[in-house]
Biopython code that builds the backbone (N, CA, C, O; Angstrom):
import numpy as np
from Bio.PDB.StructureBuilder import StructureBuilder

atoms = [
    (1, "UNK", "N", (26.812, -107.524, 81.794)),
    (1, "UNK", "CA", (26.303, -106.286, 81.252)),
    (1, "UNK", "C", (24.946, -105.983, 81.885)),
    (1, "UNK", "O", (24.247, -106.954, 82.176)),
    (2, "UNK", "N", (24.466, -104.688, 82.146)),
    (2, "UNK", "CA", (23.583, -104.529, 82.981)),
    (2, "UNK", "C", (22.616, -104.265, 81.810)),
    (2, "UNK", "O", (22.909, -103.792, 80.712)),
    (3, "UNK", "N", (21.506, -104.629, 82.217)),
    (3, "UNK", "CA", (20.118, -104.996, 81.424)),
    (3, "UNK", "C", (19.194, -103.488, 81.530)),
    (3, "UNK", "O", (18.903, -102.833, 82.530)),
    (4, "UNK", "N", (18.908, -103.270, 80.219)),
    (4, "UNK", "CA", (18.512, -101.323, 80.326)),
    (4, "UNK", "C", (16.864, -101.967, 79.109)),
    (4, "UNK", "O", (16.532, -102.939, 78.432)),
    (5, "UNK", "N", (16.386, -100.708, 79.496)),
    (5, "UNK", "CA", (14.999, -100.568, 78.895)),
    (5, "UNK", "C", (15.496, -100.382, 77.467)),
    (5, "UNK", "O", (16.472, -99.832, 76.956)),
    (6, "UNK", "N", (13.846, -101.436, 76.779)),
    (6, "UNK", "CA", (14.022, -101.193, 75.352)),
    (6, "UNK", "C", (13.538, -99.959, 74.743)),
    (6, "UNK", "O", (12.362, -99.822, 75.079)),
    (7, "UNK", "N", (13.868, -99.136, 74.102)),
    (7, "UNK", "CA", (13.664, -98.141, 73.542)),
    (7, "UNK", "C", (13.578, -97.808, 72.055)),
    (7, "UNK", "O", (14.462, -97.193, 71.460)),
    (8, "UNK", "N", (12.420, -98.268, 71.479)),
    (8, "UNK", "CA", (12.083, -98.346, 69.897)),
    (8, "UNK", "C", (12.549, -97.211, 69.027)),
    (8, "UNK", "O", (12.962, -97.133, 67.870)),
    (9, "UNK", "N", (12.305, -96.248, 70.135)),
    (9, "UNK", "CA", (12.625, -94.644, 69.241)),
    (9, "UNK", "C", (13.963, -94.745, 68.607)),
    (9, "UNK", "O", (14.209, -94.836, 67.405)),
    (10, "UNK", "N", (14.765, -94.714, 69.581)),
    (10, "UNK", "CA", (16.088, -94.588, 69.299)),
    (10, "UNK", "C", (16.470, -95.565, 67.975)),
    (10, "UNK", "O", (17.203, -95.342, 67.011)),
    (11, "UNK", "N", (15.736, -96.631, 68.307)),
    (11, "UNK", "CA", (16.130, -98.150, 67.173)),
    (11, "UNK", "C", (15.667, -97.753, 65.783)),
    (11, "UNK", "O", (16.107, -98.296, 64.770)),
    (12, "UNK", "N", (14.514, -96.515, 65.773)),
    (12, "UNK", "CA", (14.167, -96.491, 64.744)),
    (12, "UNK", "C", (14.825, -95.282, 63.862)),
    (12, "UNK", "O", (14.827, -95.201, 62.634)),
    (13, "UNK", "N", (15.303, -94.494, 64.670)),
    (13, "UNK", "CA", (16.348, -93.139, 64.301)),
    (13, "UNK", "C", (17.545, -93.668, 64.153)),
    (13, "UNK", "O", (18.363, -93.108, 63.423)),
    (14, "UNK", "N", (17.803, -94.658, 64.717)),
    (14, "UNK", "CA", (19.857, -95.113, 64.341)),
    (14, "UNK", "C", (19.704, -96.177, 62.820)),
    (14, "UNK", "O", (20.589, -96.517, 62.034)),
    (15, "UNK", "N", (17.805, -96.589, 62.819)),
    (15, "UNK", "CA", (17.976, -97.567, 61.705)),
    (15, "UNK", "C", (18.120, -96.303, 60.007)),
    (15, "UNK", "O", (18.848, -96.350, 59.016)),
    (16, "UNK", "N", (17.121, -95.424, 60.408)),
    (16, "UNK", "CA", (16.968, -94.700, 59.459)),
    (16, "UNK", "C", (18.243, -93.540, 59.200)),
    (16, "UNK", "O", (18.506, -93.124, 58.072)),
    (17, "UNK", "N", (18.838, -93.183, 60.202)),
    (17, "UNK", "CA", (20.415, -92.669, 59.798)),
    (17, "UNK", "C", (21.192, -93.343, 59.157)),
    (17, "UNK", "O", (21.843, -92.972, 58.181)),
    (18, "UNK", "N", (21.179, -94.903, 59.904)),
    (18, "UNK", "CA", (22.177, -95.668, 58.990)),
    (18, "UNK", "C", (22.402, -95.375, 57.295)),
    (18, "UNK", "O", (23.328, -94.999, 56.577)),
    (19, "UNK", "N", (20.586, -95.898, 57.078)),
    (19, "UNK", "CA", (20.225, -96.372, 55.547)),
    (19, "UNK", "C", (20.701, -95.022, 54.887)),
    (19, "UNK", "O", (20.991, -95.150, 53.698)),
    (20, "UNK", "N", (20.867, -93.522, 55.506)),
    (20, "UNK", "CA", (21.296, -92.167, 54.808)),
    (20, "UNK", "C", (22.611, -91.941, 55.016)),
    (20, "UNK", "O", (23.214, -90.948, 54.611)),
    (21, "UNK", "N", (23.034, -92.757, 55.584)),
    (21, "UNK", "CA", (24.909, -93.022, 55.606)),
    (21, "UNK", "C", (25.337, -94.056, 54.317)),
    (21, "UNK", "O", (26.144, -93.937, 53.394)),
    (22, "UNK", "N", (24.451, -95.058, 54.695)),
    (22, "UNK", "CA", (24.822, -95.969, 53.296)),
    (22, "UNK", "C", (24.174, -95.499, 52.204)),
    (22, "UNK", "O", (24.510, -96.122, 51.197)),
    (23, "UNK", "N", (23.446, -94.719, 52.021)),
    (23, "UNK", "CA", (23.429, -93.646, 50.455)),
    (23, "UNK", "C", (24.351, -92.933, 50.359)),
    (23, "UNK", "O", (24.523, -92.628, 49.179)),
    (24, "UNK", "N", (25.410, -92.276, 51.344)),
    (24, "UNK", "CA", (26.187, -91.188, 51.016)),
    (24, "UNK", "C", (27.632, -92.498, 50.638)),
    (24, "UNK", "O", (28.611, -92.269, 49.929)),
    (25, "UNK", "N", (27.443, -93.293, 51.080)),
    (25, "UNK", "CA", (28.938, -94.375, 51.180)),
    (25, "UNK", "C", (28.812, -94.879, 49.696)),
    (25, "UNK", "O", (29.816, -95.095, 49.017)),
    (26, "UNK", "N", (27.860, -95.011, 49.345)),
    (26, "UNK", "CA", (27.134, -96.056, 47.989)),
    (26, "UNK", "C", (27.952, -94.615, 46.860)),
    (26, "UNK", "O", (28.866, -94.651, 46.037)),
    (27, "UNK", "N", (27.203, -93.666, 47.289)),
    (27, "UNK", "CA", (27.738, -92.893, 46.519)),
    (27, "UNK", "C", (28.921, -92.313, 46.493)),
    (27, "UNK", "O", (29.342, -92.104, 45.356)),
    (28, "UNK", "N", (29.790, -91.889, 47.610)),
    (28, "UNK", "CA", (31.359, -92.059, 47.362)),
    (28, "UNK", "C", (32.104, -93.113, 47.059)),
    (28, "UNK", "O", (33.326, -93.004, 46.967)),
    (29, "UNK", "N", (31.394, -94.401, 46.843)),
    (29, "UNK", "CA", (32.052, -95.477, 46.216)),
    (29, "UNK", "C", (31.845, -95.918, 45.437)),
    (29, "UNK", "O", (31.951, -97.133, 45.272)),
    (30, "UNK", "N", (31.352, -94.885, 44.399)),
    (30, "UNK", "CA", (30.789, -94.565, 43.099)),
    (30, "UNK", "C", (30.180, -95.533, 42.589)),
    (30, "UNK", "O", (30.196, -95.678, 41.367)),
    (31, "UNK", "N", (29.471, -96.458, 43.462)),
    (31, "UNK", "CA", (28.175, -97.304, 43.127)),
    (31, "UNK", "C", (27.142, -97.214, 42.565)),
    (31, "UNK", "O", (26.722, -97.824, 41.582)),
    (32, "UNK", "N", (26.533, -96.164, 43.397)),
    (32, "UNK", "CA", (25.854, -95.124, 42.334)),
    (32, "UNK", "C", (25.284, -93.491, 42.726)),
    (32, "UNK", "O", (25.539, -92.807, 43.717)),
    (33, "UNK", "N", (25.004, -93.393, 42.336)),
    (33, "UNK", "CA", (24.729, -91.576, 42.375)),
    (33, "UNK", "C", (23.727, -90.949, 43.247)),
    (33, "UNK", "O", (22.548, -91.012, 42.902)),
    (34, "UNK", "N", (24.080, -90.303, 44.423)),
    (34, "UNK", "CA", (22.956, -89.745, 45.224)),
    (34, "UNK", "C", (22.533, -88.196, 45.370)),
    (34, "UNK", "O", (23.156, -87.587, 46.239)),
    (35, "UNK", "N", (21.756, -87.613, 44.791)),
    (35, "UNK", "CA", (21.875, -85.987, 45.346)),
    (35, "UNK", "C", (21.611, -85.533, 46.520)),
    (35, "UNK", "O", (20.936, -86.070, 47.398)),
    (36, "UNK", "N", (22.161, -84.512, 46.534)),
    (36, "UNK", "CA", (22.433, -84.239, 47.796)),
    (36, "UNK", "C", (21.393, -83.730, 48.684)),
    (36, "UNK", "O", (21.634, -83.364, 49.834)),
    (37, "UNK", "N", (19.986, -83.704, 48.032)),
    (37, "UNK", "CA", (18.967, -83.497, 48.932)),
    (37, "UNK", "C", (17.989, -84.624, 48.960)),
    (37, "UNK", "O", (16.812, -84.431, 49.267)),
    (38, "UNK", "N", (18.580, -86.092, 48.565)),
    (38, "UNK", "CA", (17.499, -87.266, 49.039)),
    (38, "UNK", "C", (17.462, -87.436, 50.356)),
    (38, "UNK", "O", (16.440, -87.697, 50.991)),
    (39, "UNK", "N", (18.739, -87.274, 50.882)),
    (39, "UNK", "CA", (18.935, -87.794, 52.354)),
    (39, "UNK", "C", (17.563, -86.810, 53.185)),
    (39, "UNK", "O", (16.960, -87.506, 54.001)),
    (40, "UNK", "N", (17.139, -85.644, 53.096)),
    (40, "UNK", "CA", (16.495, -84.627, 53.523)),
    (40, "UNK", "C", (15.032, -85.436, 54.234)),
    (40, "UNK", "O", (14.708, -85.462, 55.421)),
    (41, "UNK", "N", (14.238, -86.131, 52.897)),
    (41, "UNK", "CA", (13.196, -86.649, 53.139)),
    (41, "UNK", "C", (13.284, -87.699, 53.726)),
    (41, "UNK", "O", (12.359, -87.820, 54.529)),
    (42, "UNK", "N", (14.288, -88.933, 53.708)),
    (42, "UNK", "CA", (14.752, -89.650, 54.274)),
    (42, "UNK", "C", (15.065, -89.782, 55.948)),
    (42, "UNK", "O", (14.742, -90.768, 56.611)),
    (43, "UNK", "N", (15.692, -88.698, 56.433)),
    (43, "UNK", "CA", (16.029, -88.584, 57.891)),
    (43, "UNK", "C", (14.545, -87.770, 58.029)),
    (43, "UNK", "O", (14.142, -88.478, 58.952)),
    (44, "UNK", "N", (13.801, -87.137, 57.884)),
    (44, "UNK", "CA", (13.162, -86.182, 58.513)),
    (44, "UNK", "C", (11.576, -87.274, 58.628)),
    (44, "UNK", "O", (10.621, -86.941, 59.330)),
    (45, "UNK", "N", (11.603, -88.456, 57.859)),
    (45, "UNK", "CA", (10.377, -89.577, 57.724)),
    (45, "UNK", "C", (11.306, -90.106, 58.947)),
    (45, "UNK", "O", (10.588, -90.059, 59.945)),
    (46, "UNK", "N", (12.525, -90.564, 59.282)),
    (46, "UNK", "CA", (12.771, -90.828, 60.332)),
    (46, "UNK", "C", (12.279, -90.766, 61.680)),
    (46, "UNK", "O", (11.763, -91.465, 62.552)),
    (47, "UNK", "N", (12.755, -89.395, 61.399)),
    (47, "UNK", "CA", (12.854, -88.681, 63.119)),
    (47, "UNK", "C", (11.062, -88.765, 63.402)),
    (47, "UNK", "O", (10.548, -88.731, 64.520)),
    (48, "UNK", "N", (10.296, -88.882, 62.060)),
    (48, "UNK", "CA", (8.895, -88.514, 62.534)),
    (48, "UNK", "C", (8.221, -89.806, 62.870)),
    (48, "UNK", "O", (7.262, -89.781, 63.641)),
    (49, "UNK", "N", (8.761, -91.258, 62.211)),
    (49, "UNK", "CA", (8.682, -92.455, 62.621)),
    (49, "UNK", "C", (9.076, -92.405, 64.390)),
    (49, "UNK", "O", (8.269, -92.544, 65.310)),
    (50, "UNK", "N", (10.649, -92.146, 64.502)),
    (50, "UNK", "CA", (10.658, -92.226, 66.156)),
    (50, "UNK", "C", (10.640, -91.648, 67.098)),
    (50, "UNK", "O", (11.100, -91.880, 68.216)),
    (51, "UNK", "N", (10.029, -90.749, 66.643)),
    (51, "UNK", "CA", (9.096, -89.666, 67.553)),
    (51, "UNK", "C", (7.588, -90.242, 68.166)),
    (51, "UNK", "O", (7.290, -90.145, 69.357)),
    (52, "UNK", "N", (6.792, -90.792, 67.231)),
    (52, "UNK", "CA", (5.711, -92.432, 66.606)),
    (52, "UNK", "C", (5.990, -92.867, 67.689)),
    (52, "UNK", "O", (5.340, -92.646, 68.710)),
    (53, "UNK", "N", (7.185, -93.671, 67.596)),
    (53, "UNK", "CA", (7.527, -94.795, 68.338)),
    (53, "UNK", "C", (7.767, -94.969, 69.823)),
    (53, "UNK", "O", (7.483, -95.893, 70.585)),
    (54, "UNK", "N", (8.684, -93.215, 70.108)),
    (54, "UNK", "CA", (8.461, -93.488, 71.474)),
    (54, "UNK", "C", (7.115, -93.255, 72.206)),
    (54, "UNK", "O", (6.642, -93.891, 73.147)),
    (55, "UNK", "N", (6.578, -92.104, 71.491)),
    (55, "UNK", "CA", (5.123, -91.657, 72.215)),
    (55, "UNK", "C", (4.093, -92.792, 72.694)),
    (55, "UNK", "O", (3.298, -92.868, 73.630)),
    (56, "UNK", "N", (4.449, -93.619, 71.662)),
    (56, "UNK", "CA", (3.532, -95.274, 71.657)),
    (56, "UNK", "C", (4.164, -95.983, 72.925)),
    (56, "UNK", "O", (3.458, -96.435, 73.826)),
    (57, "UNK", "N", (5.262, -96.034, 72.929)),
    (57, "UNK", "CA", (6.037, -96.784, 73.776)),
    (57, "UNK", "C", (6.136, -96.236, 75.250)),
    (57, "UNK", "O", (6.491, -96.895, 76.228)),
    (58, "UNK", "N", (5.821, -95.131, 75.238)),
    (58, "UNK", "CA", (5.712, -94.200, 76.581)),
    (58, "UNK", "C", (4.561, -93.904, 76.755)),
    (58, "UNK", "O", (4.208, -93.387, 77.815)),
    (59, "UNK", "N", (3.759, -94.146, 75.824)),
    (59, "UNK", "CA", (2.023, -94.686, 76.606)),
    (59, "UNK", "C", (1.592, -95.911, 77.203)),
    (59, "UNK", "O", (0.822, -95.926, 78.163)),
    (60, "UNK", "N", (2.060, -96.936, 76.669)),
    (60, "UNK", "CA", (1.890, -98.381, 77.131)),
    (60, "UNK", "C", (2.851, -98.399, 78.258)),
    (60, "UNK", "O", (2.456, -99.107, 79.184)),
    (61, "UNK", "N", (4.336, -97.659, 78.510)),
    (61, "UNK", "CA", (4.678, -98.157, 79.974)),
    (61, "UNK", "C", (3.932, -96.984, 81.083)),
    (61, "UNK", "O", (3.676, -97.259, 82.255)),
    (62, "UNK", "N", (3.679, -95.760, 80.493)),
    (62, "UNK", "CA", (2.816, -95.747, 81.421)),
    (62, "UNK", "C", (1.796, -96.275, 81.906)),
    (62, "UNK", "O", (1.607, -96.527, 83.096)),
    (63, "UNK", "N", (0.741, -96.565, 80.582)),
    (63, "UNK", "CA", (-0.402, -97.846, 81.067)),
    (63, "UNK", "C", (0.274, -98.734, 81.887)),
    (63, "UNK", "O", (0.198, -98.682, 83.115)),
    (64, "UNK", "N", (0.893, -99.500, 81.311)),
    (64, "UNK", "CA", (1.068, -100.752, 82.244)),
    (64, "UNK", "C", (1.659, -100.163, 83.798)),
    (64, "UNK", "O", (1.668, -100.946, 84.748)),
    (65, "UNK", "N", (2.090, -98.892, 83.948)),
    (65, "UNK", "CA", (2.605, -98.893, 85.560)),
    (65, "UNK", "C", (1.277, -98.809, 86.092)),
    (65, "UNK", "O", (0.957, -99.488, 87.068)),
    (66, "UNK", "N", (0.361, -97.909, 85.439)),
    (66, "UNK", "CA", (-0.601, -97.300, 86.439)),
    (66, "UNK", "C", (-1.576, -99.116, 87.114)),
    (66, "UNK", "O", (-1.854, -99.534, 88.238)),
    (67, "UNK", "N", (-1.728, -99.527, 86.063)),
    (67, "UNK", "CA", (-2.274, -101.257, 86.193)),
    (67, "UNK", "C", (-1.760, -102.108, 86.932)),
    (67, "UNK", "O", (-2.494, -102.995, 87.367)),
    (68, "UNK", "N", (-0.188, -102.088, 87.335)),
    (68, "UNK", "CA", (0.287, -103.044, 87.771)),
    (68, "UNK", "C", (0.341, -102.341, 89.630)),
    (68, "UNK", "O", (0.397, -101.207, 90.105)),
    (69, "UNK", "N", (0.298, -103.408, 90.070)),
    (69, "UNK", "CA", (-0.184, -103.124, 92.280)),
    (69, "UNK", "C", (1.477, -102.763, 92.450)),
    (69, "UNK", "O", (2.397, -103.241, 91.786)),
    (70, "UNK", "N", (1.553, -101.860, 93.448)),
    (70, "UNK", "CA", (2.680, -101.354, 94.009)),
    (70, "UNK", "C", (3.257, -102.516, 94.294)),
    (70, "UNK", "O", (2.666, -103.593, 94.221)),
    (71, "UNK", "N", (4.600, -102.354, 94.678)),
    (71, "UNK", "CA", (4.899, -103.310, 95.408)),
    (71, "UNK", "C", (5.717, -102.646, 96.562)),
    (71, "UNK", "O", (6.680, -103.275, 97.002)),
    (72, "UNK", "N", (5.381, -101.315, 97.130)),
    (72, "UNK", "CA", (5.827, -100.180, 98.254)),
    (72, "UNK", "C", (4.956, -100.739, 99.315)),
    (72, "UNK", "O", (3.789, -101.071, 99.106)),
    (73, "UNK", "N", (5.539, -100.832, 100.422)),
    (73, "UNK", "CA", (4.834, -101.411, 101.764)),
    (73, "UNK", "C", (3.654, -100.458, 101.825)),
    (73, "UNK", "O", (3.799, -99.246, 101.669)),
    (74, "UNK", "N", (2.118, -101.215, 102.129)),
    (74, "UNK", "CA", (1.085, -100.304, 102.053)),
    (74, "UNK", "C", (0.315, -100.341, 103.266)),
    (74, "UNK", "O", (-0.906, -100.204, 103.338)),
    (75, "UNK", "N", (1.178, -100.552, 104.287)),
    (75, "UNK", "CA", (1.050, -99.870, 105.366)),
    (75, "UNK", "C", (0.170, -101.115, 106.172)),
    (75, "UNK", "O", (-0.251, -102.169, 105.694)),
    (76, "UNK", "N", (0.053, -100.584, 107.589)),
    (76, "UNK", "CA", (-0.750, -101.878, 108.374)),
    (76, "UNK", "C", (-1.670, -102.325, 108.038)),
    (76, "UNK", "O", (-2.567, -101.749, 107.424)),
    (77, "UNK", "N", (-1.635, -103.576, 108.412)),
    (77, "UNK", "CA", (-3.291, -104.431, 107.865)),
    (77, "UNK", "C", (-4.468, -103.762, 109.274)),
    (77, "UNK", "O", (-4.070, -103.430, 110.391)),
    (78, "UNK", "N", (-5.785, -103.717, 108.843)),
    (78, "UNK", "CA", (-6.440, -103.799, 109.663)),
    (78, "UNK", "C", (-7.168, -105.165, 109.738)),
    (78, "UNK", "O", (-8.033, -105.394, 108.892)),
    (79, "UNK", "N", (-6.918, -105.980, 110.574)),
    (79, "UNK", "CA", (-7.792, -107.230, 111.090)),
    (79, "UNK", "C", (-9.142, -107.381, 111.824)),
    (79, "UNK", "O", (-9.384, -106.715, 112.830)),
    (80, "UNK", "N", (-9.849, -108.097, 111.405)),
    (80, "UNK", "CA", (-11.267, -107.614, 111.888)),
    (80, "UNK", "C", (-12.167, -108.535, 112.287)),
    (80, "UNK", "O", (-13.282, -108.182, 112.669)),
]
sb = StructureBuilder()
sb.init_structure("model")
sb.init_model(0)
sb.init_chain("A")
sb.init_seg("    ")
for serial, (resi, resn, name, xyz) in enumerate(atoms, 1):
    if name == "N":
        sb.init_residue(resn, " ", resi, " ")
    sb.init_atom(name, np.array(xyz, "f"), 0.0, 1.0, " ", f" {name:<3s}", serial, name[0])
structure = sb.get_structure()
């Protein structure tokens, strides 16, 4: 399997959809009772968590590129 960048955002939007899927499941399996506008505040603290998350996460890999030395051929040495 080919090895891909970690991406918090996403981890934190599929965690917080889940938990508003398993309120709607809890409640069609008459576990217990959900109205129909909890999910609202729920996904929308989400999306604003991994929105958070990537901005953070797409500042530090930019930091770290600008920090780290090319590794693009940088042309002839001058010897002296």
């Amino acid at each position: 399997m080919l090895r891909h960048e970690f991406q918090p955002g996403k981890l934190v939007a599929g965690l917080f959809l889940v938990a508003a899927g398993v309120l709607y499941a809890g409640d069609a399996g008459g576990l217990w009772v959900t109205e129909w506008f909890a999910v609202i505040p729920l996904v929308t603290v989400g999306l604003i968590l991994a929105g958070v998350a990537a901005g953070i996460n797409g500042a530090v890999r930019r930091r770290r590129k600008v920090g780290r030395p090319s590794t693009a051929d940088p042309g002839p040495e001058i010897s002296g």
